[in-house]
N, CA, C and O atoms as a GROMACS GRO file, in nm:
protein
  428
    1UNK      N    1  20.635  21.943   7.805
    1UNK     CA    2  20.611  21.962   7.946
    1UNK      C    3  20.711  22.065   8.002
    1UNK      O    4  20.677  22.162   8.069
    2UNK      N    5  20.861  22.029   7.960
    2UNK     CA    6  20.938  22.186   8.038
    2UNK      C    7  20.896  22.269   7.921
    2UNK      O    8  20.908  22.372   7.987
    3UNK      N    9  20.878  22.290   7.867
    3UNK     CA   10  20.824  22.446   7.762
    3UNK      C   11  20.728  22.528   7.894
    3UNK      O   12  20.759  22.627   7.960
    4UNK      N   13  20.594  22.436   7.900
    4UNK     CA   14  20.515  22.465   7.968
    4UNK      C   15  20.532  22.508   8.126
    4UNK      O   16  20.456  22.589   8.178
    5UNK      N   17  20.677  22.423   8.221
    5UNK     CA   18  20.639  22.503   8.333
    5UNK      C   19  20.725  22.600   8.329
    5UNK      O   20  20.740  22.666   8.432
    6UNK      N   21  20.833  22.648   8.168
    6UNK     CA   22  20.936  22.729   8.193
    6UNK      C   23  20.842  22.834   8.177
    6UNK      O   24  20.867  22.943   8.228
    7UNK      N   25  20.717  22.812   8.104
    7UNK     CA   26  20.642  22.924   8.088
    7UNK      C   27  20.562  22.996   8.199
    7UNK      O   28  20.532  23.114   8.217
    8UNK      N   29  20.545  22.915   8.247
    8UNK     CA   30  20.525  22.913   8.449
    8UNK      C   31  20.614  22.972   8.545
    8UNK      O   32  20.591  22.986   8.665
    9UNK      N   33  20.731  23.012   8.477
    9UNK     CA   34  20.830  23.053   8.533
    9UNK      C   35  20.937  22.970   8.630
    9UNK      O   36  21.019  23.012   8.711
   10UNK      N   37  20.903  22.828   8.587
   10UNK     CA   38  21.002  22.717   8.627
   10UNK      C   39  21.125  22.753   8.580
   10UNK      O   40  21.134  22.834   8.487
   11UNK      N   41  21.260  22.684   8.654
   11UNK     CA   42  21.370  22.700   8.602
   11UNK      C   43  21.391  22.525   8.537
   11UNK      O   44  21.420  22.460   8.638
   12UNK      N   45  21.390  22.460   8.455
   12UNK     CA   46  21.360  22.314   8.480
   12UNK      C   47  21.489  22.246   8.375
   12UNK      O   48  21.526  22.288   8.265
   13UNK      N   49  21.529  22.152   8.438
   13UNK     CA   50  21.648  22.056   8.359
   13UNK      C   51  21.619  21.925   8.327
   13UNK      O   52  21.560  21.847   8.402
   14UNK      N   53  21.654  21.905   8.235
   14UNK     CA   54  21.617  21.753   8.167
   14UNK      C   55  21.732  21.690   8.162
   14UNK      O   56  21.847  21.733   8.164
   15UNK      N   57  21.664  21.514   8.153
   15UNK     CA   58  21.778  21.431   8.160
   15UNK      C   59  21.683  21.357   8.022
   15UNK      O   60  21.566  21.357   7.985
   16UNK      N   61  21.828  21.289   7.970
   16UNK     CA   62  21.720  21.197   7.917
   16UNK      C   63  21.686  21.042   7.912
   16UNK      O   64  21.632  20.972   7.826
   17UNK      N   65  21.741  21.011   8.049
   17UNK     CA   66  21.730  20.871   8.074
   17UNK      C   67  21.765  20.896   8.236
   17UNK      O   68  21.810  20.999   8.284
   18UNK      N   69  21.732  20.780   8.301
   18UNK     CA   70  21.732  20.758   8.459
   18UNK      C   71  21.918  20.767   8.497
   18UNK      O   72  21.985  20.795   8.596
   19UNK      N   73  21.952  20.722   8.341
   19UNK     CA   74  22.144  20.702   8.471
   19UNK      C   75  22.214  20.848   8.463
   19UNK      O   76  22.304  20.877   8.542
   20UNK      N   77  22.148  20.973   8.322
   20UNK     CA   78  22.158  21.049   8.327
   20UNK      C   79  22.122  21.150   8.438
   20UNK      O   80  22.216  21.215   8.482
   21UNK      N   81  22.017  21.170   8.484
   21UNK     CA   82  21.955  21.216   8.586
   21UNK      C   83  22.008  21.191   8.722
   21UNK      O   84  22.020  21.269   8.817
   22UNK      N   85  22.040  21.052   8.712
   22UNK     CA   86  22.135  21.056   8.875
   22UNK      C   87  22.264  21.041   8.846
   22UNK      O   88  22.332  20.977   8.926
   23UNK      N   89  22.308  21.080   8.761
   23UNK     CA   90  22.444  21.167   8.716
   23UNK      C   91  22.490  21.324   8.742
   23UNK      O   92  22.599  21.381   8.758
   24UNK      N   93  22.305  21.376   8.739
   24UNK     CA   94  22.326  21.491   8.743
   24UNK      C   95  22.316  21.546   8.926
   24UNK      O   96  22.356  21.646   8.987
   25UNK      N   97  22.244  21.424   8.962
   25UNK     CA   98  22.210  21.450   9.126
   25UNK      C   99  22.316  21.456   9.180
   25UNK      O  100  22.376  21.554   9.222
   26UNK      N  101  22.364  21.267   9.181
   26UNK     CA  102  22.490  21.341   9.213
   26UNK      C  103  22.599  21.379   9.194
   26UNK      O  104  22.705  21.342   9.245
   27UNK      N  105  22.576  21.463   9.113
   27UNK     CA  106  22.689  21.592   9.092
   27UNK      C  107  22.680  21.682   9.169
   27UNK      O  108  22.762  21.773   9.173
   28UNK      N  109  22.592  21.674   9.234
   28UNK     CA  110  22.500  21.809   9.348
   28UNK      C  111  22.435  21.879   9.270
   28UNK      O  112  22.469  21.998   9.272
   29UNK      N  113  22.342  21.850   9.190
   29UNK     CA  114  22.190  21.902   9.140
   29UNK      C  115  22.096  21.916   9.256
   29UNK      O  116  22.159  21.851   9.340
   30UNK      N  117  22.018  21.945   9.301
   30UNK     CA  118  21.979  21.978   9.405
   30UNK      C  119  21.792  22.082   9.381
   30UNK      O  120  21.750  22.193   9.413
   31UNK      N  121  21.747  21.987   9.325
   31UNK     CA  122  21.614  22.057   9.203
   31UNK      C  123  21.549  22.083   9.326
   31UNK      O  124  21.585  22.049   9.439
   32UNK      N  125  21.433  22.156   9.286
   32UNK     CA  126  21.288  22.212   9.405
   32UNK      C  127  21.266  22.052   9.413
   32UNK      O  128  21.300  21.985   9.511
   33UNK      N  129  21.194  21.988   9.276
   33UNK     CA  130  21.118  21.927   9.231
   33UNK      C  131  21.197  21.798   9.165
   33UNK      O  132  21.309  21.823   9.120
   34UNK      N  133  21.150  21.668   9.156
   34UNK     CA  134  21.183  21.610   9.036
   34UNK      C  135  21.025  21.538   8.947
   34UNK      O  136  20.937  21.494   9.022
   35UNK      N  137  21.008  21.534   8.839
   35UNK     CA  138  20.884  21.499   8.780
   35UNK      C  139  20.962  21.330   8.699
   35UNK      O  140  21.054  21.316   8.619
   36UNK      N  141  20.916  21.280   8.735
   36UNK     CA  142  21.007  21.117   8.731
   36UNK      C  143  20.915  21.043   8.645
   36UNK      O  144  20.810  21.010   8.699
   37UNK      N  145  20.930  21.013   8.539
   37UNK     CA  146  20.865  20.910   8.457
   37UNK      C  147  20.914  20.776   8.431
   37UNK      O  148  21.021  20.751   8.375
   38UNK      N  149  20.818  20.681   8.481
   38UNK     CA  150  20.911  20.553   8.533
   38UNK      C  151  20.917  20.505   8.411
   38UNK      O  152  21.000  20.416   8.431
   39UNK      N  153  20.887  20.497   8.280
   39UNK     CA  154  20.964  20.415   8.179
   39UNK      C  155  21.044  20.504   8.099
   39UNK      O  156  21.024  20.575   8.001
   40UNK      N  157  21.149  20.474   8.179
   40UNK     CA  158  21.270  20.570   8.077
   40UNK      C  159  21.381  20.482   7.994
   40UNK      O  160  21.354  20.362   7.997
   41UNK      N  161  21.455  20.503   7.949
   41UNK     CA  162  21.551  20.394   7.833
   41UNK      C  163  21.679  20.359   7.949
   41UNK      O  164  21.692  20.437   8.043
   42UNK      N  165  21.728  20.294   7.943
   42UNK     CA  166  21.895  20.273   8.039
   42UNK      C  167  21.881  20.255   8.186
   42UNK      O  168  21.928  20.153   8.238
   43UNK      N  169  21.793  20.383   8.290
   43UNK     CA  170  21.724  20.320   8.388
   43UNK      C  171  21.579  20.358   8.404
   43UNK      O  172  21.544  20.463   8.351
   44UNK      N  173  21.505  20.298   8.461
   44UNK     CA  174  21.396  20.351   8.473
   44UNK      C  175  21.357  20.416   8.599
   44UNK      O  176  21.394  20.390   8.714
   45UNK      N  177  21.269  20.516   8.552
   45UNK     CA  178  21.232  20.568   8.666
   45UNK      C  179  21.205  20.492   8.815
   45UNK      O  180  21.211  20.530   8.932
   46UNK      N  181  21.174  20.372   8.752
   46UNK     CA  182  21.166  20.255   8.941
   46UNK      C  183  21.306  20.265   9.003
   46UNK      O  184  21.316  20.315   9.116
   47UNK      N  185  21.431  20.215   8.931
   47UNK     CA  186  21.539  20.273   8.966
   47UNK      C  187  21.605  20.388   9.013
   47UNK      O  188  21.688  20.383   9.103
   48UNK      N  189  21.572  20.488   8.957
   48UNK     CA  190  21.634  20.629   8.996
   48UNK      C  191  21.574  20.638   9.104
   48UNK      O  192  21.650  20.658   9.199
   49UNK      N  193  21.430  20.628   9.137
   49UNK     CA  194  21.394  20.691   9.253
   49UNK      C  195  21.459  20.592   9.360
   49UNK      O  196  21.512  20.636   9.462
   50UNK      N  197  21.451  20.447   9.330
   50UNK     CA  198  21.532  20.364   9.457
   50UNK      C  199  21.649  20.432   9.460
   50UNK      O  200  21.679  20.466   9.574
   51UNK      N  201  21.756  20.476   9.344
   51UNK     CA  202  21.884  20.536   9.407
   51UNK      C  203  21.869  20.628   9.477
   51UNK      O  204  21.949  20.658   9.566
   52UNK      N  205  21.787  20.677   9.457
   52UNK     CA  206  21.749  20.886   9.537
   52UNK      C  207  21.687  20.844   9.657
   52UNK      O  208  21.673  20.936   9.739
   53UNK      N  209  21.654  20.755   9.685
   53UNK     CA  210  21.567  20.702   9.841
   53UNK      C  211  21.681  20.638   9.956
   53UNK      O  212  21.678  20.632  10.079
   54UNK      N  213  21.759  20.602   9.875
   54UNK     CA  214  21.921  20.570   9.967
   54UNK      C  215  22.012  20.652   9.979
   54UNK      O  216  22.115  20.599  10.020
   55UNK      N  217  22.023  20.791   9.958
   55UNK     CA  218  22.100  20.878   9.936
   55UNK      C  219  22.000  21.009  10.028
   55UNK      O  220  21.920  21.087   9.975
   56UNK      N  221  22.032  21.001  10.159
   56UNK     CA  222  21.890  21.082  10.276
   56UNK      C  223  21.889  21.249  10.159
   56UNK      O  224  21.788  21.307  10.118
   57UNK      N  225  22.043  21.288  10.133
   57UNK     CA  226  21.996  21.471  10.023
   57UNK      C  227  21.903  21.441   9.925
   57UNK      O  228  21.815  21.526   9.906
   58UNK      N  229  21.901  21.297   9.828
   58UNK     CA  230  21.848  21.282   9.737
   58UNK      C  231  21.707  21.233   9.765
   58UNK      O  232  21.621  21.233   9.677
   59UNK      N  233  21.687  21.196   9.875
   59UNK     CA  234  21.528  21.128   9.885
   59UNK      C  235  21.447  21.269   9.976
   59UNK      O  236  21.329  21.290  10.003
   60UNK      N  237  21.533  21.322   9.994
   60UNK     CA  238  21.448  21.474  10.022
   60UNK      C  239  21.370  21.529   9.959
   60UNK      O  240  21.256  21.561   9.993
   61UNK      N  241  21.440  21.552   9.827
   61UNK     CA  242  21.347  21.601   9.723
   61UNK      C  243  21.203  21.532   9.670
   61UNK      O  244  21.176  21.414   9.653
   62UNK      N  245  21.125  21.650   9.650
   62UNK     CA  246  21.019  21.608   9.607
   62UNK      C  247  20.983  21.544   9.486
   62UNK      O  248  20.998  21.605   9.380
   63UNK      N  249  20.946  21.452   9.487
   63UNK     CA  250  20.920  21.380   9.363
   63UNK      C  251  20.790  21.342   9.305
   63UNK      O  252  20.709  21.274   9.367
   64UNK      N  253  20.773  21.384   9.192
   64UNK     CA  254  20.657  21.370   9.127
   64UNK      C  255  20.631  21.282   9.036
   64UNK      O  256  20.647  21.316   8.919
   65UNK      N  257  20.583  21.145   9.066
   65UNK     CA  258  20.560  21.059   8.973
   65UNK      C  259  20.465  21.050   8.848
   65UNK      O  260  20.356  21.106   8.857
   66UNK      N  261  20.496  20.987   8.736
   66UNK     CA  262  20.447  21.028   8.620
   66UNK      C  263  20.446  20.879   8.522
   66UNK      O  264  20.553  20.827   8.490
   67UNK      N  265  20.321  20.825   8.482
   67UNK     CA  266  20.336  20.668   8.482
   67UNK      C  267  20.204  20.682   8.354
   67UNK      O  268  20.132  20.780   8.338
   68UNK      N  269  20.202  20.583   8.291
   68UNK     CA  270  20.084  20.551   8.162
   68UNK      C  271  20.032  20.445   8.209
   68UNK      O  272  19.910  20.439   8.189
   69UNK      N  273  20.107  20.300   8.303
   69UNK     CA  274  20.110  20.224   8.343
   69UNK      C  275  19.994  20.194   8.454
   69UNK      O  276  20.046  20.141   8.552
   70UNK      N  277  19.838  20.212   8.471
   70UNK     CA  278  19.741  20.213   8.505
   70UNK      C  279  19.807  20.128   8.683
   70UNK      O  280  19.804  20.192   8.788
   71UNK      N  281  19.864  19.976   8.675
   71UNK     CA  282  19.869  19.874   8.764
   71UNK      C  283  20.034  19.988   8.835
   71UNK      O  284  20.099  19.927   8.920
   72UNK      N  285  20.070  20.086   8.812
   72UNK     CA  286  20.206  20.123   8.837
   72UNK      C  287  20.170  20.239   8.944
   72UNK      O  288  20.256  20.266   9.027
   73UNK      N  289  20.046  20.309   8.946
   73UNK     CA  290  20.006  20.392   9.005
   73UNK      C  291  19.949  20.321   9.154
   73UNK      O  292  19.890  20.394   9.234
   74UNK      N  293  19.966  20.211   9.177
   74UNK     CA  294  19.900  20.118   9.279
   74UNK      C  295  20.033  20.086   9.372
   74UNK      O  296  20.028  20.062   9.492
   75UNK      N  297  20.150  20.091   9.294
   75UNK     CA  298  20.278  20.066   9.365
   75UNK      C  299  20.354  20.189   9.455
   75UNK      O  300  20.413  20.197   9.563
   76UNK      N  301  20.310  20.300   9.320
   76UNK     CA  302  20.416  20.426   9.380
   76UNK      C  303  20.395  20.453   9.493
   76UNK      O  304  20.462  20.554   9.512
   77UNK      N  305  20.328  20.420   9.609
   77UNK     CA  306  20.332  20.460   9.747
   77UNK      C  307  20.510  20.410   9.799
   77UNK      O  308  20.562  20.482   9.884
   78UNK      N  309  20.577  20.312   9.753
   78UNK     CA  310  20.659  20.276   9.786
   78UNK      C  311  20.805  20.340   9.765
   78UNK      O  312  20.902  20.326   9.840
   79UNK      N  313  20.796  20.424   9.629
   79UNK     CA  314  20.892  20.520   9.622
   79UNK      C  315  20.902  20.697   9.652
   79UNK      O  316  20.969  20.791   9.608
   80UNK      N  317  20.768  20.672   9.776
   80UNK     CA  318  20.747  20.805   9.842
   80UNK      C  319  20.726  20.908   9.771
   80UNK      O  320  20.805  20.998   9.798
   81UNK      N  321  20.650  20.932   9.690
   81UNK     CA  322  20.604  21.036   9.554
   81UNK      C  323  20.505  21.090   9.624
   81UNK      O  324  20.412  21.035   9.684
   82UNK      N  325  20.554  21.287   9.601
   82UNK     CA  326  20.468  21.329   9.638
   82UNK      C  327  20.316  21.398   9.571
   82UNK      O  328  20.234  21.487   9.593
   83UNK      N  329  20.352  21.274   9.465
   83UNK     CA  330  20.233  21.290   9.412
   83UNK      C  331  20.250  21.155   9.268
   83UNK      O  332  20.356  21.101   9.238
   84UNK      N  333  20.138  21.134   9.215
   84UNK     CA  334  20.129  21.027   9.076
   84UNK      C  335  20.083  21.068   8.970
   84UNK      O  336  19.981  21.000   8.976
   85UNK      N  337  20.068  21.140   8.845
   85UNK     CA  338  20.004  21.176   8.783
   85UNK      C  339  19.996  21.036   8.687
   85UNK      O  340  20.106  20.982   8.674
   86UNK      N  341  19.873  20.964   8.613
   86UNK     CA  342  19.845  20.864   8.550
   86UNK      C  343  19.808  20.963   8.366
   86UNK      O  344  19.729  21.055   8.341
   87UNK      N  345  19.886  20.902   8.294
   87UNK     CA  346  19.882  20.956   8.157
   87UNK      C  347  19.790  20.888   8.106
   87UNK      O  348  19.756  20.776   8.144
   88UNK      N  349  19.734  20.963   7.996
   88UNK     CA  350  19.719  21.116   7.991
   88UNK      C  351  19.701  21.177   8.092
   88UNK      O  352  19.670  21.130   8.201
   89UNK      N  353  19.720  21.290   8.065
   89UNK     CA  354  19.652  21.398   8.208
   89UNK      C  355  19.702  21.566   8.148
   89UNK      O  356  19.777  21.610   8.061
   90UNK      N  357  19.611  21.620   8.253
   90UNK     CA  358  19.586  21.727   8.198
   90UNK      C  359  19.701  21.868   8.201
   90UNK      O  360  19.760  21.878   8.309
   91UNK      N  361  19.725  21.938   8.134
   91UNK     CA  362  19.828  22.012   8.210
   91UNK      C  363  19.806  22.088   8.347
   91UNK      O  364  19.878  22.101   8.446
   92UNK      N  365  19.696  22.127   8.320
   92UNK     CA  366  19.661  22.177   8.476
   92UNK      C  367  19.638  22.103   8.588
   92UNK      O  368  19.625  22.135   8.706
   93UNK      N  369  19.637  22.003   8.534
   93UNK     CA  370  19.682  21.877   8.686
   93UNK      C  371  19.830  21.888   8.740
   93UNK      O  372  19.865  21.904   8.856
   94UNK      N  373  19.934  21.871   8.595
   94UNK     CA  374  20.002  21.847   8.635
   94UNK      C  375  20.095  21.994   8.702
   94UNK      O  376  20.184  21.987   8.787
   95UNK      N  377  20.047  22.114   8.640
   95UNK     CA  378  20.066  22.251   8.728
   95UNK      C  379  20.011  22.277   8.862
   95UNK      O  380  20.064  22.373   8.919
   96UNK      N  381  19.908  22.210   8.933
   96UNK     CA  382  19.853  22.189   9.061
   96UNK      C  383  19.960  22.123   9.145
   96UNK      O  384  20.022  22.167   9.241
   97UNK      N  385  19.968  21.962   9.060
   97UNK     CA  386  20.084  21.903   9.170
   97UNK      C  387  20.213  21.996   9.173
   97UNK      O  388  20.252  22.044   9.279
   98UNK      N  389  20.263  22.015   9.076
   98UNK     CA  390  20.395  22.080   9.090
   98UNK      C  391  20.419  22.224   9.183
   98UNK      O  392  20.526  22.240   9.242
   99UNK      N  393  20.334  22.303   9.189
   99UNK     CA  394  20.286  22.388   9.258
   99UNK      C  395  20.276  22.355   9.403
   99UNK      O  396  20.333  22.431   9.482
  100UNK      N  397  20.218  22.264   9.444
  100UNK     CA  398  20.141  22.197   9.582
  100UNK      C  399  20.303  22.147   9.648
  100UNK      O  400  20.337  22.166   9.765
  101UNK      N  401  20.405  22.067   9.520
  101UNK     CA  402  20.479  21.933   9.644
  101UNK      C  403  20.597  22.082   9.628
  101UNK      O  404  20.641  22.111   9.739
  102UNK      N  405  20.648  22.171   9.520
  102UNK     CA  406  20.736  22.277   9.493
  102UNK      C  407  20.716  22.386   9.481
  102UNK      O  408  20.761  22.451   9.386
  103UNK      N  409  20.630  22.441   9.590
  103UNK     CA  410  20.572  22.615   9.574
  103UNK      C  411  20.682  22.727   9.574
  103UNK      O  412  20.769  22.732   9.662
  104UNK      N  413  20.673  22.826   9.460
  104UNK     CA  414  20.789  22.862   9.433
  104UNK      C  415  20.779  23.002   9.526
  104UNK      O  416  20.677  23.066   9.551
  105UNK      N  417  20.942  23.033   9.575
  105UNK     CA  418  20.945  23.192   9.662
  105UNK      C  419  20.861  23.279   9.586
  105UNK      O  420  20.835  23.264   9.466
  106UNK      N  421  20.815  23.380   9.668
  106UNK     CA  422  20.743  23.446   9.554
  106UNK      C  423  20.883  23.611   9.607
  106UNK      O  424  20.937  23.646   9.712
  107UNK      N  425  20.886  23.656   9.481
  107UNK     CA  426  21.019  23.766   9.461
  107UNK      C  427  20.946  23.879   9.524
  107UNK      O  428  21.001  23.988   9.535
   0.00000   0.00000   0.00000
């Protein structure tokens, strides 16, 4: 998935678990975008986004939820996602949302 939007001309950073990721926030990471997949190892994505929703810089950002979890896509209204993608899915879905909630300057 970052191969694909670096090929898009994303600039994109990975974490590889939820306590990593809001390690990196707040450090003052400060992304367009975040693409949040709620089953991650250490925290899960239900977590990170509750930390980023109490923190007003961190719940700014746009967040793009990303779930396999069919009954999980019924909840995310609650962690303000500006968008859900349900796995599988297509890449050009998921280049629409990212595009739509993080439209990039154009140079």
């Amino acid at each position: 998935m970052g191969l694909v939007l670096e090929g898009e001309g994303y600039e994109v950073v990975t974490a590889p678990n939820g306590k990593e990721a809001l390690r990196l926030l707040q450090g003052g990471l400060r992304p367009s975008l975040v693409l949040l997949d709620l089953m991650m190892p250490v925290m899960s994505g239900w977590e990170l986004r509750e930390q980023m929703l109490r923190d007003p810089s961190m719940a700014a950002i746009p967040t793009i939820v990303i779930t396999g979890d069919t009954r999980a896509t019924q909840r995310t209204a609650q962690l303000q996602a500006a968008a859900c993608i349900a796995k599988p899915f297509e890449i050009s879905d998921l280049l629409a949302a990212v595009a739509e909630a993080a439209p990039r300057a154009e140079a």
